[in-house]
Every structure is written in C-alpha cells, then in structure tokens.
MIKE-577735 format. One line per 10 residues: number of its first residue (from 1); their letters; for each residue x, y, z of N, C-alpha, C, CB. Coordinates in pm, whole numbers, plus 50000, padded with zeros to 5 digits. Last residue first. Glycine has a CB too. Layout:
N
NUM) a) X/Y/Z/X/Y/Z/X/Y/Z/X/Y/Z  ...
//
This chain:
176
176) xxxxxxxxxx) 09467/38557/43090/09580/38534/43108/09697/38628/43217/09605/38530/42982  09121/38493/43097/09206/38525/43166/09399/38482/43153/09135/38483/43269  09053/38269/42914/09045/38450/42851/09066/38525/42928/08921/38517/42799  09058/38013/42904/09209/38071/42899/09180/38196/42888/09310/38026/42784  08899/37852/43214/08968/37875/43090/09004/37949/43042/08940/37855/43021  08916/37738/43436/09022/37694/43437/08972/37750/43296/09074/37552/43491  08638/37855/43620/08625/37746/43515/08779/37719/43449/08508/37798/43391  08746/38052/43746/08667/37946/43808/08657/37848/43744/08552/37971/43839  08796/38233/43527/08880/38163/43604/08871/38032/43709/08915/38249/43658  08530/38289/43419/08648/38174/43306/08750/38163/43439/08756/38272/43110
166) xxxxxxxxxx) 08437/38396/43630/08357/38267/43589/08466/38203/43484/08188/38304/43511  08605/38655/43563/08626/38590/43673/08538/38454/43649/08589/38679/43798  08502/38748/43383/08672/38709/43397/08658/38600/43466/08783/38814/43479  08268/38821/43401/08256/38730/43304/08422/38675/43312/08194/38801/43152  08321/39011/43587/08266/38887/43655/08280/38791/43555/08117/38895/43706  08443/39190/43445/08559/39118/43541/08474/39049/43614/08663/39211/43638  08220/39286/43329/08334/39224/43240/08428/39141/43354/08432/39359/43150  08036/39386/43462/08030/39241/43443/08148/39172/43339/07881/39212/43386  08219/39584/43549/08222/39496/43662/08175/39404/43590/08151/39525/43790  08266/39770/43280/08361/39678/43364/08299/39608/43465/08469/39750/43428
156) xxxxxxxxxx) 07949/39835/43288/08056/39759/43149/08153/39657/43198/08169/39881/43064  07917/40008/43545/07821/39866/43463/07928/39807/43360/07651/39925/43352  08136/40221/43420/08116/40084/43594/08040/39964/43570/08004/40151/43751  08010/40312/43245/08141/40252/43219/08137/40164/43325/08268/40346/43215  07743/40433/43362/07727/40329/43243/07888/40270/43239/07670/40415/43075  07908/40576/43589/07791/40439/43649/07743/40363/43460/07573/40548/43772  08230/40686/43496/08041/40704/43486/07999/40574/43517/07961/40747/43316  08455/40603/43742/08380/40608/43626/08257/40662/43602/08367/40510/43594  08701/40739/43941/08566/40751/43933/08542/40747/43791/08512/40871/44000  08991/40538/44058/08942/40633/43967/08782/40647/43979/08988/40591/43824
146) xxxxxxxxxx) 09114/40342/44188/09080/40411/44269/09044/40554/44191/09178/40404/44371  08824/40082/44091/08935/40152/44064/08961/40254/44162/08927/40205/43941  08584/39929/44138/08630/39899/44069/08775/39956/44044/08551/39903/44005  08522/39847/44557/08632/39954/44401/08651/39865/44270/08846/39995/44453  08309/39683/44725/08398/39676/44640/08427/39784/44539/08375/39575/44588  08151/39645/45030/08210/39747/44942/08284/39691/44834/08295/39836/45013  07912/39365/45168/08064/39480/45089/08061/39539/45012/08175/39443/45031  07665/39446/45258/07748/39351/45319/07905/39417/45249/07694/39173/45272  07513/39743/45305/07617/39705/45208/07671/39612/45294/07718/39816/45150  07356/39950/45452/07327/39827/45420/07392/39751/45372/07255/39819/45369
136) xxxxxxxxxx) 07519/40219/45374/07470/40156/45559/07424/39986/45520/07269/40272/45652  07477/40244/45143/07577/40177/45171/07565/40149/45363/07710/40268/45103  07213/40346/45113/07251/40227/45094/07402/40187/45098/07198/40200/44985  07230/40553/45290/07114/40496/45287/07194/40308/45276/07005/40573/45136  07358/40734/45082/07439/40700/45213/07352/40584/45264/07454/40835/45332  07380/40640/44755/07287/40721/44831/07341/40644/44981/07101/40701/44777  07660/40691/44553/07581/40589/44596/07499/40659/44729/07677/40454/44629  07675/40960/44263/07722/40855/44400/07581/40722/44398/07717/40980/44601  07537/41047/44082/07546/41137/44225/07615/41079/44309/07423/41167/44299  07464/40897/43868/07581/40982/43875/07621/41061/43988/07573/41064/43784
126) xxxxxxxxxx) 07393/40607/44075/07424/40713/43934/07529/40819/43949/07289/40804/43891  07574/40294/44210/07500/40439/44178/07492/40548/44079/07524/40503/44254  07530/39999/44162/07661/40092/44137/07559/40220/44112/07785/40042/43984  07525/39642/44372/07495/39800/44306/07578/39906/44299/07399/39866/44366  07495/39280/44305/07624/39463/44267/07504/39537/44254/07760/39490/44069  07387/39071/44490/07381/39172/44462/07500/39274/44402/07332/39195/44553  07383/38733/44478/07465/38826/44486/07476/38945/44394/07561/38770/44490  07202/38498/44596/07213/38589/44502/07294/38654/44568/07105/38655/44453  07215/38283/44801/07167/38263/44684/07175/38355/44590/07061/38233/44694  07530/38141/44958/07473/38258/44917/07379/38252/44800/07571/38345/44891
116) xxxxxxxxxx) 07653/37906/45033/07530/37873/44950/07427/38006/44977/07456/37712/45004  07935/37881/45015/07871/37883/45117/07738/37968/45142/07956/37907/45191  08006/37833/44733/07998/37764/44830/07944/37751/44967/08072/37756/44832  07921/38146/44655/07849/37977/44603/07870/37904/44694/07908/37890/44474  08134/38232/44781/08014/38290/44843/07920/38168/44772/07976/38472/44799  08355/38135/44657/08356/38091/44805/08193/38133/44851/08493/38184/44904  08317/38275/44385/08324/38108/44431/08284/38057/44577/08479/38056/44418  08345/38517/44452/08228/38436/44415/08216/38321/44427/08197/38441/44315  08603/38569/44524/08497/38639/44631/08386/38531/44570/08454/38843/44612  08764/38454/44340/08788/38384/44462/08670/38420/44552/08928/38421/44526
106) xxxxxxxxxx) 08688/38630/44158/08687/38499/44089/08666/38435/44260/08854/38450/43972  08879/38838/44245/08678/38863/44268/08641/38740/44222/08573/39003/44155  09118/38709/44252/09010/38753/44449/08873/38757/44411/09037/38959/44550  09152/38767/43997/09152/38617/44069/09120/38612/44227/09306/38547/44054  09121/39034/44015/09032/38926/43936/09051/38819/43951/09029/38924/43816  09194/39236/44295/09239/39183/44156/09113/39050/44093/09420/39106/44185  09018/39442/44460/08993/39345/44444/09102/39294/44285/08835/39351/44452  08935/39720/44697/08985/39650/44544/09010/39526/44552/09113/39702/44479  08662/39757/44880/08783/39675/44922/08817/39702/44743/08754/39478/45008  08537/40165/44872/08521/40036/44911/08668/39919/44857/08366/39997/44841
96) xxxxxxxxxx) 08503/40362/44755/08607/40406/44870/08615/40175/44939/08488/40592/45041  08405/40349/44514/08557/40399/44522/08614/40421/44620/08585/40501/44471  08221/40111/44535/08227/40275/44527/08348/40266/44553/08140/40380/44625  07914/39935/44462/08055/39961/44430/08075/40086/44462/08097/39939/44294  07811/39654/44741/07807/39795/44650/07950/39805/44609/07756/39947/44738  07645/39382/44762/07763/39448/44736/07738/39586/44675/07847/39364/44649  07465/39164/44942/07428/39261/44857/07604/39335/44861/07274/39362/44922  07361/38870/44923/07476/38917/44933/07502/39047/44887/07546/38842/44883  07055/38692/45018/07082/38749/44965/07235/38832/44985/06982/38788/44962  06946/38524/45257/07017/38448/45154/07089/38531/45073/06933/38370/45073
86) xxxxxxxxxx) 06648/38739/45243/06724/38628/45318/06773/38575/45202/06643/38520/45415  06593/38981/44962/06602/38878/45040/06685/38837/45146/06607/38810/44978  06548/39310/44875/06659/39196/44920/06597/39098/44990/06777/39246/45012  06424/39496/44746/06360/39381/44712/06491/39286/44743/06292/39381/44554  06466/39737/44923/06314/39660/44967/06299/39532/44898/06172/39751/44923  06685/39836/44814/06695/39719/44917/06550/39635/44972/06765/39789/45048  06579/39869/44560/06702/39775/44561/06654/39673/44659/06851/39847/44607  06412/40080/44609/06382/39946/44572/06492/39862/44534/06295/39947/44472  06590/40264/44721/06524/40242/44803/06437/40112/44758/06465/40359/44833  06826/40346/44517/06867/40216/44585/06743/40177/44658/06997/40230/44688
76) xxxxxxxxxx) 06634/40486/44181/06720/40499/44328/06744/40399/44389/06664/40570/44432  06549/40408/43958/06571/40512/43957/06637/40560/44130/06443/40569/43897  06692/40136/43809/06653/40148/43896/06666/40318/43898/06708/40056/43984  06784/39873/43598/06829/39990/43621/06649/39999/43703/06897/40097/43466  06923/39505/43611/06800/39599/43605/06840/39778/43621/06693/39547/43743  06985/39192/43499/07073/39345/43522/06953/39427/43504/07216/39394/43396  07098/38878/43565/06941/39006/43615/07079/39157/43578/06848/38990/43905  07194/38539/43574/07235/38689/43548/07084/38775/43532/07341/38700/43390  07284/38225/43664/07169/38301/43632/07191/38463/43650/07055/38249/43722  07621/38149/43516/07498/38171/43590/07389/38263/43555/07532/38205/43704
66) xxxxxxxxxx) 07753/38071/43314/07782/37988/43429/07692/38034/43523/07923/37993/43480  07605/38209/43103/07650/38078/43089/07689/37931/43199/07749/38115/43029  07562/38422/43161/07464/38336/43155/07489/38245/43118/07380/38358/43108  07818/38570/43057/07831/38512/43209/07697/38430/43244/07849/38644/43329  07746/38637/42807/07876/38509/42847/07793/38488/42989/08096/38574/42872  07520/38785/42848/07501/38670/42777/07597/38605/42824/07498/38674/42640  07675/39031/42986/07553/38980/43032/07524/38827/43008/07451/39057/42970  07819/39107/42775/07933/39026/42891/07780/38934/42950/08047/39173/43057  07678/39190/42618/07768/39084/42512/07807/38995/42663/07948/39175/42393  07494/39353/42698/07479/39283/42684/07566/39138/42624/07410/39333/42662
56) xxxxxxxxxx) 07722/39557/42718/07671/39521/42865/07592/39412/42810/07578/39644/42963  07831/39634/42500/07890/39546/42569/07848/39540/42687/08005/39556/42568  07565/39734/42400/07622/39625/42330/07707/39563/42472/07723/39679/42180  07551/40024/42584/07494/39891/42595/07456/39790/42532/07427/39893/42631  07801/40084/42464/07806/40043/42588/07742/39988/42655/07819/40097/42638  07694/40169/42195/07806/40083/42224/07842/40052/42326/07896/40111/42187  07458/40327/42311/07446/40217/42237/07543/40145/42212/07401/40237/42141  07477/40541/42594/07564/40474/42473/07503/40390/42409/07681/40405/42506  07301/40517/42840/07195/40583/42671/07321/40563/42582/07120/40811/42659  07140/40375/43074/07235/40314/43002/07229/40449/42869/07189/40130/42961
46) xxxxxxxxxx) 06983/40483/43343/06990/40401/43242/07092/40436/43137/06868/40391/43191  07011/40465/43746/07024/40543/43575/07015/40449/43458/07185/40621/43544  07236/40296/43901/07071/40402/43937/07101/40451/43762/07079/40597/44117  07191/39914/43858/07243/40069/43821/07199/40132/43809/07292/40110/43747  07240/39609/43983/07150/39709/43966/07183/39836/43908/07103/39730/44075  07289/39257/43912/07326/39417/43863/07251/39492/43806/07419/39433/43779  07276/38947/44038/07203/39073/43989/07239/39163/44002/07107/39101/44020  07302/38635/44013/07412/38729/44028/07272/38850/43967/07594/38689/43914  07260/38312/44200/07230/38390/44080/07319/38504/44101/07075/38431/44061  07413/37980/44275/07416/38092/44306/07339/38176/44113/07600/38121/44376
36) xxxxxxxxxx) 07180/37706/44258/07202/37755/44200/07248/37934/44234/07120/37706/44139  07130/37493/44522/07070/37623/44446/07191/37688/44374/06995/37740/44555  07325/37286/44565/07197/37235/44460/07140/37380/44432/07059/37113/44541  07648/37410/44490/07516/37380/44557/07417/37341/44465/07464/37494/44631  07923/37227/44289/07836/37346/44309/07737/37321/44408/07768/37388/44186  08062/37059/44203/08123/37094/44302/08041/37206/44273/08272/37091/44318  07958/36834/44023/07981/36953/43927/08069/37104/44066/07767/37006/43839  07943/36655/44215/08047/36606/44112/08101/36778/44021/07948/36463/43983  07709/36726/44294/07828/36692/44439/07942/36704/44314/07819/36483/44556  07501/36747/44095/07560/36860/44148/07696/36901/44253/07463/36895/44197
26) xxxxxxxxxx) 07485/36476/44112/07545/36527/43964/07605/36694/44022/07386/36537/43809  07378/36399/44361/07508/36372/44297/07586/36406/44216/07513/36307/44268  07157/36555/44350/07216/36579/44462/07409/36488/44418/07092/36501/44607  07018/36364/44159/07042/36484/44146/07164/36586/44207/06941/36516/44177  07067/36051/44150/07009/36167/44177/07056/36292/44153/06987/36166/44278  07090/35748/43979/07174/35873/44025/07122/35990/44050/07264/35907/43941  06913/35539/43889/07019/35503/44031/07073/35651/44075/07180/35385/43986  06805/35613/43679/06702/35605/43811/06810/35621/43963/06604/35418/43808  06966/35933/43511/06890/35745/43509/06843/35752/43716/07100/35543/43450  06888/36203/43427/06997/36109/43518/06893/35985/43499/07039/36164/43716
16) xxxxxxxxxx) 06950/36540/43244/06877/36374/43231/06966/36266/43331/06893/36304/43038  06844/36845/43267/06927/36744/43358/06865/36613/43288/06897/36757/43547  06893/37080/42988/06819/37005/43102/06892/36902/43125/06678/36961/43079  07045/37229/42864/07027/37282/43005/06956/37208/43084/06971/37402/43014  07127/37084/42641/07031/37191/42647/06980/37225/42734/06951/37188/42591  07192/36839/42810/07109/36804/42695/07021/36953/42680/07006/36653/42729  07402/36649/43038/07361/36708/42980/07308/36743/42836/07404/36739/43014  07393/36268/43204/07426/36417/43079/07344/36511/43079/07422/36391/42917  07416/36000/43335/07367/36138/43369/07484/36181/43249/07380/36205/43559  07572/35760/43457/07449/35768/43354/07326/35889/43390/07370/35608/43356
6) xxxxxx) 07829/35755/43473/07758/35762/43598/07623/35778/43515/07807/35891/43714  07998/35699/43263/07919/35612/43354/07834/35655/43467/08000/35533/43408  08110/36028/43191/08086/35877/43120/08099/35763/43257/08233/35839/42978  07893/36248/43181/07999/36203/43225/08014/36073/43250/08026/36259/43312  07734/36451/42851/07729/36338/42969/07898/36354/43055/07703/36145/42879  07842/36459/42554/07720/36453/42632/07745/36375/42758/07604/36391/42550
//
C-alpha cells in the first residue's frame, strides 16, 4: 500500500494523501498527467463471434487497468466524428496507413499521455472499409498488417497490442 514516506497510497483506486502531499505530486512521481489519458474503440458493425467477443472483453478489462477504456460499435464514422472533442487524438486503422511494431505503438501512447492528449481515438471500419469522410479527418493512420482482417478480428488485435503495449510501458513481462 502506498510509497513509503511520502504519506500517500493507494486503496481500490482511490487516492489517500495526508495534508502535506498533494495530488499534483503523487501524479509527478507516478510520471503521468493529472488528466488521466482515456483510450476509445470505435467499430462500424457489431461483433456476432462469441469467442471474439470474449477476447474483446478479456483485453478490454486488462487494459482498464492502466486506463480508462470505451469500446462502442457504431453504425457509421459520421457519429464518431461529431462526438470528437478538443484534446481528442483520433486514429484510424487501415491498411494503407503507418505500421507500427509494439514497442512504437507502446512508444505512440506514452508520448501522446505525455503530451496531455486526453483521449485517443481507434477507428476501424466495417466491412466496406473506412468511409473516405473519415479518414480526411484522421490525425493517424495506423496498419494493423499489410493483410485485410474482418473489422471483428481488427477489434481483437488492436486492443490486444494496446494491452501489449501498457505491459511495455509498465516494464512487465507479457511482452517478450
């Protein structure tokens, strides 16, 4: 519990600090912003494997560990982008967009926390593609492969190589 003297622990997600240590400290120490980066994955279509959406929820849960996680399905991108914010990092995936090994997409998130992006958008289109619309809007492109998945397998792998990527950030071992 805790980090020993600075008289602050953790306690079931809530913050306990004594009078002398603010907030703004515990977060300087944990080398994160005080907002909290979130992460939201959109996908035109819904999910209908039941073993695929097990492991969309199995990776969903890990990665709610190191952050606030949203995975919504959507019947097109036109409420994607109507519900982007200022602050917001919107990424699309498509096969023509940057690849990325897992210690870059580990490296793409970290650096975008740091420089106190509040959410960071993945969208991955249905089965038709991604609507031209919304990739005109796309801060980045990112390839999961230079292969074409179904948009339910794309959902699977990207929060799998985000849930990679948060153990690499975090120095632990389920990246080898």
């Amino acid at each position: 519990m805790g980090l020993d003297g600075d008289g602050f622990g953790c306690r079931s997600n809530t913050l306990v600090c004594s009078e002398n240590v603010g907030i703004n400290k515990y977060y300087e120490l944990l080398d994160i912003g005080v907002d909290m980066l979130k992460l939201r994955i959109v996908c035109v279509g819904r999910v209908k494997s039941k073993p695929v959406q097990d492991l969309i929820k199995d990776y969903s849960s890990r990665i709610s560990h190191y952050f606030p996680i949203e995975v919504i399905t959507v019947k097109d991108g036109a409420s994607t982008l109507k519900s982007m914010k200022a602050g917001d990092l919107f990424v699309v995936c498509d096969e023509k967009g940057d690849q990325k090994t897992s210690a870059e997409l580990a490296v793409f998130i970290k650096t975008n926390q740091k420089n106190n992006i509040n959410r960071i958008i993945f969208y991955i289109g249905g089965h038709e593609g991604v609507e031209h619309v919304v990739k005109k809007q796309a801060h980045k492109m990112l390839s999961l492969s230079k292969m074409t998945f179904p948009h339910e397998f794309a959902q699977a792998i990207l929060l799998e190589q985000i849930y990679r990527a948060c153990t690499i950030i975090n120095g632990e071992s389920y990246h080898k």
